[in-house]
Rosetta silent file (secondary structure, phi, psi, omega in degrees, C-alpha in Angstrom):
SEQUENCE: XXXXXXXXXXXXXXXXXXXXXXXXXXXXXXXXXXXXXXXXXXXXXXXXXXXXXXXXXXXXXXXXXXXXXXXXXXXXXXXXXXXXXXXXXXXXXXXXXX
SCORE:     score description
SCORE:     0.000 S_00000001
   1 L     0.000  111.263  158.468  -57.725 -112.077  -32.945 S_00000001
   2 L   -41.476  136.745  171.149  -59.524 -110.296  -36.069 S_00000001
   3 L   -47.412  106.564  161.026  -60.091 -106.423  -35.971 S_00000001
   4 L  -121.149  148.310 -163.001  -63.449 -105.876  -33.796 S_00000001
   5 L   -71.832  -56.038 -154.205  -64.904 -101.775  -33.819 S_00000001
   6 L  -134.887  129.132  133.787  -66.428 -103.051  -29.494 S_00000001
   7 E  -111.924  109.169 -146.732  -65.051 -105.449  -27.749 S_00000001
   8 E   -87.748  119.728  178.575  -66.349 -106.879  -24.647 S_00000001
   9 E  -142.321  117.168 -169.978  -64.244 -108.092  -22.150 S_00000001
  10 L    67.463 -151.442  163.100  -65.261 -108.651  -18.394 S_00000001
  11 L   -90.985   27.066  177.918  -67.131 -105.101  -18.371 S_00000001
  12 E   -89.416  129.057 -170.694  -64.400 -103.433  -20.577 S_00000001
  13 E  -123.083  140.160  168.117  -65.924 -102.272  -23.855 S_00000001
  14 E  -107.818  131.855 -160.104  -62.979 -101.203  -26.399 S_00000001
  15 L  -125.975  163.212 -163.892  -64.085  -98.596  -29.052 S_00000001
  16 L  -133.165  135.902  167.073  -62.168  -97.613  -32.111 S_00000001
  17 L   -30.638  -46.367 -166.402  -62.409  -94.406  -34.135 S_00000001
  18 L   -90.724   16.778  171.493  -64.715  -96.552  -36.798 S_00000001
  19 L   -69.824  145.832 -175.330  -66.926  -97.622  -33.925 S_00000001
  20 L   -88.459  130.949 -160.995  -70.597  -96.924  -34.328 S_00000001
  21 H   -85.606  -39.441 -175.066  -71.581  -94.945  -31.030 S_00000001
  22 H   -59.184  -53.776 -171.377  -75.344  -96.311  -31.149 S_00000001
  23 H   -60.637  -57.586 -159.551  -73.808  -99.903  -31.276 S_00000001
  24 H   -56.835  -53.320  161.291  -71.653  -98.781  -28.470 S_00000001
  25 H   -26.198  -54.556 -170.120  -74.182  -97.149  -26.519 S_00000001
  26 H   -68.256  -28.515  178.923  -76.247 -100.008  -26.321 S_00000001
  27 H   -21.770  -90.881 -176.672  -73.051 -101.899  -25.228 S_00000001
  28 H   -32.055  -63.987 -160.432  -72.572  -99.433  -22.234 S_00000001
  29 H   -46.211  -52.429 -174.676  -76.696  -99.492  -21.421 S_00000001
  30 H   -61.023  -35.254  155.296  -76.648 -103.623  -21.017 S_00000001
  31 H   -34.416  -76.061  176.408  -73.471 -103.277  -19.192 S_00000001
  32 H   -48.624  -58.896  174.105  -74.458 -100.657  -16.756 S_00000001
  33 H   -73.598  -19.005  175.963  -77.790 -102.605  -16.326 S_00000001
  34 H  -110.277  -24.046 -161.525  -76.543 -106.181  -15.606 S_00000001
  35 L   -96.242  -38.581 -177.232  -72.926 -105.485  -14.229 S_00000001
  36 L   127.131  -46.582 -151.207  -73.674 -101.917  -12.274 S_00000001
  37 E  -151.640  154.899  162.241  -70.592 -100.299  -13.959 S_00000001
  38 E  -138.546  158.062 -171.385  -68.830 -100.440  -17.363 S_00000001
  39 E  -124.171  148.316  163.773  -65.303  -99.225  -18.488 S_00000001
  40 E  -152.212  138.073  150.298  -64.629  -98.176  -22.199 S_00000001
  41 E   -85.052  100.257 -179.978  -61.283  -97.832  -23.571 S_00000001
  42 E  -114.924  161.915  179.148  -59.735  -95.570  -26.496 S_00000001
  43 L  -120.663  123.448  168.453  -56.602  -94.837  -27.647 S_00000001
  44 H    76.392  153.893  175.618  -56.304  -91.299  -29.899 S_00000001
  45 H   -22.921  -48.530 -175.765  -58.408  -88.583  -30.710 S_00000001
  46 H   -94.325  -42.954  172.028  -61.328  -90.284  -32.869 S_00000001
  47 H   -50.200  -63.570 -152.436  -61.548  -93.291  -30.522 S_00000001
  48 H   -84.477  -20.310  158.931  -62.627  -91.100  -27.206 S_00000001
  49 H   -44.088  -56.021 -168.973  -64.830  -88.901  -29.770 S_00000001
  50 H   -70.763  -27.339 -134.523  -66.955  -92.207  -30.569 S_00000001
  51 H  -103.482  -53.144 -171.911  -66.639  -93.257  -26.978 S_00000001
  52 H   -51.861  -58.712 -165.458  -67.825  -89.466  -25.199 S_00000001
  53 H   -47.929  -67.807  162.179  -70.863  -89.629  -28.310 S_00000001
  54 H    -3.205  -79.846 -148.208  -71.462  -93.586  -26.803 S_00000001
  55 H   -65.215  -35.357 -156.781  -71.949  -92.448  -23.312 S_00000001
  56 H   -54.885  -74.405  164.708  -73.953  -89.634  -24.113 S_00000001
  57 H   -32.229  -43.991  153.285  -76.697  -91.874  -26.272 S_00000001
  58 H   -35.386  -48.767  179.657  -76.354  -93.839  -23.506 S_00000001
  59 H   -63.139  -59.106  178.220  -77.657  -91.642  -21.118 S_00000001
  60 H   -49.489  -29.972  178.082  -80.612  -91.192  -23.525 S_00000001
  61 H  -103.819   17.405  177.603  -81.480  -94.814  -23.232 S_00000001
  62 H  -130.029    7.115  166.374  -81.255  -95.146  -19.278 S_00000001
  63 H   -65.399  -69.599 -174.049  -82.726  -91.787  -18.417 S_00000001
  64 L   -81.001    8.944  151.286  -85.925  -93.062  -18.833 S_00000001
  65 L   -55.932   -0.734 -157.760  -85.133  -95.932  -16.825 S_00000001
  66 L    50.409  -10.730  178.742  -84.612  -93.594  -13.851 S_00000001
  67 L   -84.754   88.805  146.964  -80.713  -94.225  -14.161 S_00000001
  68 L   -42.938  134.774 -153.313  -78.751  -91.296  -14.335 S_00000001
  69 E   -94.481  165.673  154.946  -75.100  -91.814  -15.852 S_00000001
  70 E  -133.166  128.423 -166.739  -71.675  -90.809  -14.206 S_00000001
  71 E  -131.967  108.350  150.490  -68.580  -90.918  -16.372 S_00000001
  72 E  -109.143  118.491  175.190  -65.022  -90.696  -14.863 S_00000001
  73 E   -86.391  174.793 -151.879  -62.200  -90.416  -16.851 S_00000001
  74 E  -153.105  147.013  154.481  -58.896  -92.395  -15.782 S_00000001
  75 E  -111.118  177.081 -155.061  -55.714  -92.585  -18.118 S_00000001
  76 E  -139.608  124.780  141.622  -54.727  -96.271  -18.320 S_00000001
  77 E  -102.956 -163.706 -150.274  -51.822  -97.637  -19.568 S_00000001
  78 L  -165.870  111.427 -158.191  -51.549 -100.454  -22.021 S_00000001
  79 L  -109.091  136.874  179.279  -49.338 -102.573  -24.097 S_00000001
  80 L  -130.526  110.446 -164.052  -50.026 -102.731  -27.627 S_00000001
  81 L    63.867   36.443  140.563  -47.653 -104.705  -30.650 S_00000001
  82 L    86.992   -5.105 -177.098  -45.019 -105.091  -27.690 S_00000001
  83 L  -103.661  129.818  146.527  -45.471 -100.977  -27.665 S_00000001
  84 L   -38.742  151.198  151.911  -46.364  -98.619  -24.083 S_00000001
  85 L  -163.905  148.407  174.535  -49.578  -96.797  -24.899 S_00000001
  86 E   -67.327   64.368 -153.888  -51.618  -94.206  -23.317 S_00000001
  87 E   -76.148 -162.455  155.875  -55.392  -94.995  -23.132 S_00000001
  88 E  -121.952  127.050 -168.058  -58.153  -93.156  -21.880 S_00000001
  89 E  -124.455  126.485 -174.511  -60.354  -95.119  -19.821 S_00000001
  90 E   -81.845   83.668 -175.489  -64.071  -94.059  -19.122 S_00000001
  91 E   -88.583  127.610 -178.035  -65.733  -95.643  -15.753 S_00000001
  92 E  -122.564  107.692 -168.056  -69.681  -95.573  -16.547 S_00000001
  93 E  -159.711  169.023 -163.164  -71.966  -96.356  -13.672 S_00000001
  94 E   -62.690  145.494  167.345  -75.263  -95.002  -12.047 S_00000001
  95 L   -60.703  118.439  -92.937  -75.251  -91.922  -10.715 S_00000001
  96 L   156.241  129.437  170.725  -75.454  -92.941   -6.454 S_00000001
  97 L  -119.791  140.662  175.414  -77.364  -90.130   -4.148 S_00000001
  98 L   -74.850    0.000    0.000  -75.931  -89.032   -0.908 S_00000001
């Protein structure tokens, strides 16, 4: 599989330091709106930068939607080249009133 910046899998969106958070964003909004809930997964420092910037822009385009965002982070692990690795995993889903 060729290097992709978001990849969709199920609702799992995977983001990369070089991802563009507006691309991602919209990811998460279409997610969030057809599935209920989306997950996005980084590894390192720069990844979970683009991925917090993501949800946030996110927010901005489902606000006026009435949908308020909820973000829990999770660590996840993950095997990558045959290597353990530590992710970070983001669960992104509507905001639910008591």
């Amino acid at each position: 599989m060729s290097f992709l910046e978001v990849v969709v899998i199920m609702s799992l969106l995977k983001v990369s330091s070089k991802s563009n958070p507006n691309s991602v964003a919209g990811a998460i909004a279409g997610v969030v709106r057809e599935k209920g809930v989306a997950e996005v997964q980084s590894i390192g420092a720069g990844a979970l930068n683009q991925a917090i910037k993501a949800v946030a822009i996110a927010r901005g385009f489902l606000a006026p939607l009435g949908i308020e965002l909820v973000c829990i982070p999770a660590f996840s692990e993950i095997t990558v080249g045959g290597e353990e690795r530590t992710a970070i995993k983001l669960i992104i889903e509507p905001k639910r009133t008591i």
